[in-house]
NULO-625173 format. One line per field, with one value per residue: residue in three letters; x, y, z of N, C-alpha, C, O, CB in turn; residue number from 1. Coordinates in nm, 4 decimals, always signed. Glycine has a CB too. Layout:
BEGIN
res c(ala_...) .
n_c1 c(X_...) .
n_c2 c(Y_...) .
n_c3 c(Z_...) .
ca_c1 c(X_...) .
ca_c2 c(Y_...) .
ca_c3 c(Z_...) .
c_c1 c(X_...) .
c_c2 c(Y_...) .
c_c3 c(Z_...) .
o_c1 c(X_...) .
o_c2 c(Y_...) .
o_c3 c(Z_...) .
cb_c1 c(X_...) .
cb_c2 c(Y_...) .
cb_c3 c(Z_...) .
n c(NUM_...) .
This chain:
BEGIN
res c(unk_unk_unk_unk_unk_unk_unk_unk_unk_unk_unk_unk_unk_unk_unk_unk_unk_unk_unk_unk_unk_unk_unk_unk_unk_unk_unk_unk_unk_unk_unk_unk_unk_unk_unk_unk_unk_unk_unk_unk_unk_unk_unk_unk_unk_unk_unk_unk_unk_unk_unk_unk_unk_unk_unk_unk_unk_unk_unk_unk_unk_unk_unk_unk_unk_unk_unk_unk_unk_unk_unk_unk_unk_unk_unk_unk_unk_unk_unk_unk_unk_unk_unk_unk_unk_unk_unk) .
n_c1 c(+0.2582_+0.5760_+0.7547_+1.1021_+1.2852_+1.6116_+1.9902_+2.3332_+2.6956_+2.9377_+3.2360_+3.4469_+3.4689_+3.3490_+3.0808_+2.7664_+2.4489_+2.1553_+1.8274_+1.5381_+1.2759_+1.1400_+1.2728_+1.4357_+1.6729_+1.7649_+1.8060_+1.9867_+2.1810_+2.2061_+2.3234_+2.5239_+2.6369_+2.7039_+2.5286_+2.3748_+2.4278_+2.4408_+2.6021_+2.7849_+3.0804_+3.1532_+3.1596_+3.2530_+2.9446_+2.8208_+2.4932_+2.3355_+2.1199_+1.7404_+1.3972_+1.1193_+0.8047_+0.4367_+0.3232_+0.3817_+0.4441_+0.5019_+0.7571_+0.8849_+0.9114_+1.0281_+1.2842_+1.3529_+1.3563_+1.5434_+1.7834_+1.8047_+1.9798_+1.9248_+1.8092_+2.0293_+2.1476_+1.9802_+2.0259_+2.3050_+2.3253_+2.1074_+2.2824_+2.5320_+2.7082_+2.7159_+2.8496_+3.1006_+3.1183_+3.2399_+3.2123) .
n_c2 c(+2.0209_+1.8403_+1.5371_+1.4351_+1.1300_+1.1340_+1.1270_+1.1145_+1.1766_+1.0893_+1.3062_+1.2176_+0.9541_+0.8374_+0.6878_+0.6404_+0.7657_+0.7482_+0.8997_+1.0499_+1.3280_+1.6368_+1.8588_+1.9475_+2.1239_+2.2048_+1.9329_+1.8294_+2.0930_+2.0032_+1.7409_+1.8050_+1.9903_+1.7983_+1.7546_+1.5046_+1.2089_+0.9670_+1.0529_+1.2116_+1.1237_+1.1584_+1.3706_+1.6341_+1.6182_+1.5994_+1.6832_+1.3985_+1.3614_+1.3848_+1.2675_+1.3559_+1.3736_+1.3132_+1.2571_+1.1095_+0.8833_+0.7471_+0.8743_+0.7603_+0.4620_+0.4427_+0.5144_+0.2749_+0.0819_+0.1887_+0.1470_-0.1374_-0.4149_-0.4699_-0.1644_-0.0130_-0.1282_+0.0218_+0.2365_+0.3054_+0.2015_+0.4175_+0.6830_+0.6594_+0.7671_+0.9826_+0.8811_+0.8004_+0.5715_+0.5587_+0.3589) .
n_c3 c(+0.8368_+0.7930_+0.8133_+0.7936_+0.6855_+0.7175_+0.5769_+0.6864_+0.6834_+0.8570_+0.8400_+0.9419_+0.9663_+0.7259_+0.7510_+0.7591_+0.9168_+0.9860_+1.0081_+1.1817_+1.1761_+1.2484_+1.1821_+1.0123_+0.9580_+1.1856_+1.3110_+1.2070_+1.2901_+1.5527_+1.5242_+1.4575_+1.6348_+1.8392_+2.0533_+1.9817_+2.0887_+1.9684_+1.7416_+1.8153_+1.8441_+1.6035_+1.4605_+1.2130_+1.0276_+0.7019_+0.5326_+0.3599_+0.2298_+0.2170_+0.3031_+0.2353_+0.4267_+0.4892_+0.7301_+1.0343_+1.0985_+0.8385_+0.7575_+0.9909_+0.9566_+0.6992_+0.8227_+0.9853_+0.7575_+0.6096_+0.7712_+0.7499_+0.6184_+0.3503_+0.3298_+0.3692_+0.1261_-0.0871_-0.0445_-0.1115_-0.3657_-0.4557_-0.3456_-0.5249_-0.7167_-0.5370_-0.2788_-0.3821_-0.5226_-0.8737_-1.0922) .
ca_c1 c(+0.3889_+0.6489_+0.8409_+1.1453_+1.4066_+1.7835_+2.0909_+2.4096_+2.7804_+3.0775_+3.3600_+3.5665_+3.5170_+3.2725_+2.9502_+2.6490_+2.3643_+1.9976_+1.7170_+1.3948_+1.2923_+1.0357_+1.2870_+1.5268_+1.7355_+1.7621_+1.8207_+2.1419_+2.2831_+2.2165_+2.4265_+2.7164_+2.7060_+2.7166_+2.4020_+2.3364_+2.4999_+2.5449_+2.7009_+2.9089_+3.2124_+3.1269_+3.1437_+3.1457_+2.8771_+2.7491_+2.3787_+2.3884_+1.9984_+1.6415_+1.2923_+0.9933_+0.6626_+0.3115_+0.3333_+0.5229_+0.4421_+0.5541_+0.8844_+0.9935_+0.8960_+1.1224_+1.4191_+1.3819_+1.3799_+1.7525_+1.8768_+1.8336_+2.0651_+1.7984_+1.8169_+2.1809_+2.1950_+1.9293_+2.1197_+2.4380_+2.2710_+2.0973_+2.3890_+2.5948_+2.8088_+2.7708_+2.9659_+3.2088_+3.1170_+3.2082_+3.2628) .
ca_c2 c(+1.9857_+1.7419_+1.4635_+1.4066_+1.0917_+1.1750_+1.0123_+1.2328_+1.1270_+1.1792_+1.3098_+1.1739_+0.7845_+0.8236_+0.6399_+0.6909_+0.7666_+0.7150_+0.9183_+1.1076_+1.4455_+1.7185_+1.9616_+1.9049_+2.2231_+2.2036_+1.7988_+1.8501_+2.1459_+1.9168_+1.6478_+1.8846_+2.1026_+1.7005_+1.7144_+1.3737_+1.1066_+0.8155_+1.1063_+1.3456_+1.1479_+1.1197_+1.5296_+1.6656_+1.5373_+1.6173_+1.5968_+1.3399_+1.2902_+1.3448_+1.2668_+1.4503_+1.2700_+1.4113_+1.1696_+1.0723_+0.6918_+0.7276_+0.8937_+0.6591_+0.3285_+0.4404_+0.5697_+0.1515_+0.0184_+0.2178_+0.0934_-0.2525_-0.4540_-0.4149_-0.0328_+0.0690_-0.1443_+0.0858_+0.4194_+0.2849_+0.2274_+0.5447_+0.7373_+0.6081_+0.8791_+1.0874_+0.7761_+0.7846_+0.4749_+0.6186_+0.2579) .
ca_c3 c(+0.8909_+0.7241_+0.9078_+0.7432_+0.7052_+0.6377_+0.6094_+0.7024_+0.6379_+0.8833_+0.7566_+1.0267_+0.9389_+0.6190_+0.8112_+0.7353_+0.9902_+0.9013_+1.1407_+1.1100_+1.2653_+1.2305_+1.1358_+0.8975_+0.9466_+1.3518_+1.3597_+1.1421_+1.3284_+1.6839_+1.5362_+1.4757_+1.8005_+1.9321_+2.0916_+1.9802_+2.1534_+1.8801_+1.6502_+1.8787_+1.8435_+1.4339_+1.4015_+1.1987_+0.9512_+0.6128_+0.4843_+0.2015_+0.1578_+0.2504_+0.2258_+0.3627_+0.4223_+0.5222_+0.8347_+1.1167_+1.0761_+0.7255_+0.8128_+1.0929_+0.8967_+0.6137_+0.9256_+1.0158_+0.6727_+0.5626_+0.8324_+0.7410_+0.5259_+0.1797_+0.3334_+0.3337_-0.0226_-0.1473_+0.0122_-0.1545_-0.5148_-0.5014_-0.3066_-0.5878_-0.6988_-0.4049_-0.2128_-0.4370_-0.6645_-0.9555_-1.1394) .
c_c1 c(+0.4419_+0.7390_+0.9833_+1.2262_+1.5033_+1.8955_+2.2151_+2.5558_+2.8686_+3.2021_+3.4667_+3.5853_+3.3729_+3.1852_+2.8863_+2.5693_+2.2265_+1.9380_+1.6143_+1.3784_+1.2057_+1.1006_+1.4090_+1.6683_+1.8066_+1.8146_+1.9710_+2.2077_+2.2697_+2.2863_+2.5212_+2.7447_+2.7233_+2.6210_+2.3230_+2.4226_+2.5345_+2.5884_+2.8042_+3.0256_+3.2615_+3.1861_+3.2737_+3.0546_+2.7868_+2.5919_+2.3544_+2.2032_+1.8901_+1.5299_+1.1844_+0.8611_+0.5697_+0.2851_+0.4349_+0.5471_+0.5577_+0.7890_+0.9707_+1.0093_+0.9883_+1.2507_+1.4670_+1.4124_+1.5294_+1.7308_+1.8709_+1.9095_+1.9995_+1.8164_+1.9118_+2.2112_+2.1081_+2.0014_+2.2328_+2.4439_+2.2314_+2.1858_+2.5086_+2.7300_+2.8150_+2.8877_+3.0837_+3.2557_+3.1255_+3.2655_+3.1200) .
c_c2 c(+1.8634_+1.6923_+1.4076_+1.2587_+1.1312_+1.0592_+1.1671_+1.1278_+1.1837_+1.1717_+1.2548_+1.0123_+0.8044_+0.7144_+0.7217_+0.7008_+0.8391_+0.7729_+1.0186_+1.2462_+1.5322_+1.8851_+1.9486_+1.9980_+2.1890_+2.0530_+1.8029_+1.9360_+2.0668_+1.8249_+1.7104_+1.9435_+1.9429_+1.6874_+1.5749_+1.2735_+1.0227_+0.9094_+1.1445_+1.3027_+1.1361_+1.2762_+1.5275_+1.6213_+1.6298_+1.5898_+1.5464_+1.3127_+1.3222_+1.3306_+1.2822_+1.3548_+1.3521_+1.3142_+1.0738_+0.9164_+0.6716_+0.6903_+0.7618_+0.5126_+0.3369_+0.4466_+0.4030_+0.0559_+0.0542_+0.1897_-0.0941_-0.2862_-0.4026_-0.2102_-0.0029_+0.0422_-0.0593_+0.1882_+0.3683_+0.2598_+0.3639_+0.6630_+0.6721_+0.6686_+0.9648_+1.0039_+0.7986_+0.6838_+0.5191_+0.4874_+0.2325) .
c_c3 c(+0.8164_+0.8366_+0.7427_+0.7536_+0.6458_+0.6592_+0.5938_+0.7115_+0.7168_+0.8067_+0.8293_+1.0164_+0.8034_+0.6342_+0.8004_+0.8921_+0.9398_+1.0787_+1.0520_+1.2365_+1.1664_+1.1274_+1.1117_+0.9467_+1.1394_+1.3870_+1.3287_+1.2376_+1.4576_+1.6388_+1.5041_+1.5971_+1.8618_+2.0008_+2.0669_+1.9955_+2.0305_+1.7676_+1.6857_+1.8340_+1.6801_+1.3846_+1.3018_+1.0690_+0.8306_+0.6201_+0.3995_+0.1509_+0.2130_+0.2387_+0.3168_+0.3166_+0.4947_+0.7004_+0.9329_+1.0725_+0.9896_+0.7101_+0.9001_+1.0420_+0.7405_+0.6828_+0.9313_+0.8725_+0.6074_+0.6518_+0.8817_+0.6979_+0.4003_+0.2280_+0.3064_+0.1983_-0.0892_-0.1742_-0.0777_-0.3118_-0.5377_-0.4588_-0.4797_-0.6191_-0.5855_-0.2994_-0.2575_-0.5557_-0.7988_-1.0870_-1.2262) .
o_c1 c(+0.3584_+0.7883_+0.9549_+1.2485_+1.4978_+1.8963_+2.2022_+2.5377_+2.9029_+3.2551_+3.5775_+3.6881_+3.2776_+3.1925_+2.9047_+2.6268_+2.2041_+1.9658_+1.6059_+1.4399_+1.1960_+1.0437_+1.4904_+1.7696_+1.9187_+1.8698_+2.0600_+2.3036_+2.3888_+2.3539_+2.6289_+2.8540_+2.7739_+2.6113_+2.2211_+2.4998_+2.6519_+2.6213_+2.9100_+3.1004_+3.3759_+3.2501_+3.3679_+3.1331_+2.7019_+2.5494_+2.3359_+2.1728_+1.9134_+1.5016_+1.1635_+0.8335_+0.6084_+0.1916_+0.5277_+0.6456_+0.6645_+0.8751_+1.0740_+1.1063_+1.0088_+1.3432_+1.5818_+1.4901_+1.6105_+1.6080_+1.9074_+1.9907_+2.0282_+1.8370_+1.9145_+2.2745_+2.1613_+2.0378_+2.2353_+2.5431_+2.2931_+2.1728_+2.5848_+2.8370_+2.9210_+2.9891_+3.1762_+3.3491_+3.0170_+3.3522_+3.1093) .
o_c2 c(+1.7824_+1.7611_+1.3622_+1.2503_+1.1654_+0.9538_+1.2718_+1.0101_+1.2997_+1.0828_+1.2460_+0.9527_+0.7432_+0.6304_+0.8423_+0.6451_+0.9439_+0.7364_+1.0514_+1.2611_+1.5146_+1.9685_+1.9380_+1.9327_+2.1427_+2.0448_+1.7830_+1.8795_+2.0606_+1.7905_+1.6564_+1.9474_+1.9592_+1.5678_+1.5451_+1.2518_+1.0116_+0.8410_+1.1302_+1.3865_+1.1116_+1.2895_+1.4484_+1.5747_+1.7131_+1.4990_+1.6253_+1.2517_+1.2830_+1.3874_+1.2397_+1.2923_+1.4508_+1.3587_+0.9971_+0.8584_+0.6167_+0.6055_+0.6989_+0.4456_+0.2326_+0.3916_+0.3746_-0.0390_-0.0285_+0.1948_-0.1544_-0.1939_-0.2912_-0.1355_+0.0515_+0.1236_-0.0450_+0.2306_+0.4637_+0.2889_+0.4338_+0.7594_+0.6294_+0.6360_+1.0136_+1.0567_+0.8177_+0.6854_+0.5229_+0.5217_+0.1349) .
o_c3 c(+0.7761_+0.9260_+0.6318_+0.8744_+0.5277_+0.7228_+0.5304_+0.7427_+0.6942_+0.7402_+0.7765_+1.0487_+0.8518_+0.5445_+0.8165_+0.9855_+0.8792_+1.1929_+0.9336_+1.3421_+1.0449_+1.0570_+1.2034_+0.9715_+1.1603_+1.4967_+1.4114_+1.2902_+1.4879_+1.7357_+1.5293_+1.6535_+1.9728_+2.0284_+2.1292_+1.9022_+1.9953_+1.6706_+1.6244_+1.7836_+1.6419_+1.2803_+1.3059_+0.9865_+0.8622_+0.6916_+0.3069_+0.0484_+0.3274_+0.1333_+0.4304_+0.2142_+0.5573_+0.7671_+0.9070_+1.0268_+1.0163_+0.6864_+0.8773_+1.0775_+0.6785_+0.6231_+0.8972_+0.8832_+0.5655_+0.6592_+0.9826_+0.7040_+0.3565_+0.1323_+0.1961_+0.1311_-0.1993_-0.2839_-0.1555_-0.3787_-0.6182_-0.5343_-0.3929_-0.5677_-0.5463_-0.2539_-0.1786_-0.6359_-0.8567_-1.1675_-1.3004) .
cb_c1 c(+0.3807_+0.7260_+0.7112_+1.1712_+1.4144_+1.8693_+2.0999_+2.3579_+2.7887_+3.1285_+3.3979_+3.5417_+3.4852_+3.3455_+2.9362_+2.5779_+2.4220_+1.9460_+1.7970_+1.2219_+1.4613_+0.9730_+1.2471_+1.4520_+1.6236_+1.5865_+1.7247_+2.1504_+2.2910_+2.0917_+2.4209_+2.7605_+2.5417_+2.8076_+2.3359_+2.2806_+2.4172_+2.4329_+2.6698_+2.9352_+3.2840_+2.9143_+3.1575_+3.1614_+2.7896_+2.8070_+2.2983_+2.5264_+1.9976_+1.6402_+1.2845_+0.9477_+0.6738_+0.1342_+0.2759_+0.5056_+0.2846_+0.4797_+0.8577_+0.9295_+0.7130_+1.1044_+1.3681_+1.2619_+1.2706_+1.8757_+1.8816_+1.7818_+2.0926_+1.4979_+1.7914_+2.3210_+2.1889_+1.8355_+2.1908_+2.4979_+2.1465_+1.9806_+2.4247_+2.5260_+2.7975_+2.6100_+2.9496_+3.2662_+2.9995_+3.2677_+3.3246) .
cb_c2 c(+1.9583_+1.7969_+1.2904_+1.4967_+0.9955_+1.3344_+0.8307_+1.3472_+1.1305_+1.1529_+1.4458_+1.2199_+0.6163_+0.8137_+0.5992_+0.5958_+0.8118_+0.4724_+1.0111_+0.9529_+1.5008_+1.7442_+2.0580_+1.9510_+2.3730_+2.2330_+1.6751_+1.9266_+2.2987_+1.8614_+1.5351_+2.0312_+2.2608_+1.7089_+1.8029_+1.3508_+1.0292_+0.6328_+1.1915_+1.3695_+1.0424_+1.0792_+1.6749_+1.7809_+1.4486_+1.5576_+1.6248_+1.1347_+1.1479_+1.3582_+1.1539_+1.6877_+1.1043_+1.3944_+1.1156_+1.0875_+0.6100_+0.8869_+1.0129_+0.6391_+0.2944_+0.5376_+0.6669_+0.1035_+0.0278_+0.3522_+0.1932_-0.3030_-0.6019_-0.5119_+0.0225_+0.0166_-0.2932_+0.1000_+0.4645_+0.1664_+0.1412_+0.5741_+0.6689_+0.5842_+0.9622_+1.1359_+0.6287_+0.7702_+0.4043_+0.7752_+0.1493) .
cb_c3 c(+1.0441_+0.5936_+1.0178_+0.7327_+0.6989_+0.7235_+0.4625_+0.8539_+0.5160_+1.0111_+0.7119_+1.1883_+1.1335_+0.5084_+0.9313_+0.6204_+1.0942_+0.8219_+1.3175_+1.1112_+1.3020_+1.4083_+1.1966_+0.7211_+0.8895_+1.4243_+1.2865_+0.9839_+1.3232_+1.7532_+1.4714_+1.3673_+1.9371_+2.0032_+2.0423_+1.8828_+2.2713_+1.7955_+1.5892_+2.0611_+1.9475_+1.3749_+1.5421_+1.2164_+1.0520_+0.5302_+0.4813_+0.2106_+0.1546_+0.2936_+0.1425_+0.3173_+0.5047_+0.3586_+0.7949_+1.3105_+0.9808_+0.6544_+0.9045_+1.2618_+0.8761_+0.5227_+1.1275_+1.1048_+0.5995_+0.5183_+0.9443_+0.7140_+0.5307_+0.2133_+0.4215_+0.4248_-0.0862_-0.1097_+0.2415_-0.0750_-0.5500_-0.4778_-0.1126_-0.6691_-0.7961_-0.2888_-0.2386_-0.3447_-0.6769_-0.9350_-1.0277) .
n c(1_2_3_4_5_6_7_8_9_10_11_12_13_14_15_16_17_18_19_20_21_22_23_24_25_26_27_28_29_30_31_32_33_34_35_36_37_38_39_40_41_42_43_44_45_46_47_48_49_50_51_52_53_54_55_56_57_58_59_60_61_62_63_64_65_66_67_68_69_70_71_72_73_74_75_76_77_78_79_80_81_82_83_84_85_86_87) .
């Protein structure tokens, strides 16, 4: 089994949101049907990124590090062109 983190992009204010989840496919369509409270009113939301790990630990200790400050500047270097930085 793989634990993933992602980062997913609404199109309705172009925020990011950083989480982790067992199943990559199923976590995404629950933040579009709205099923997840700190997205619903985000819908609906791209998937801009993710990265699978052999462990939950792994997973969730990368979910807390993007969403530090040093995290989002990582996501926003390596997001680079997908953002839109195209400078």
């Amino acid at each position: 089994m793989f634990y993933y983190t992602y980062v997913l992009q609404s199109n309705k204010d172009d925020k990011l949101y950083v989480g982790w989840t067992s199943d990559i496919r199923k976590r995404v369509a629950e933040h579009n049907l709205g099923l997840v409270q700190s997205t619903k009113s985000r819908r609906p939301l791209k998937l801009l990124f993710y990265e699978a790990f052999q462990n939950k630990k792994d997973a969730v200790l990368r979910e807390k590090f993007l969403k530090t400050g040093w995290g989002r500047r990582h996501l926003k270097i390596a997001l680079k062109y997908t953002l839109g930085g195209y400078n």
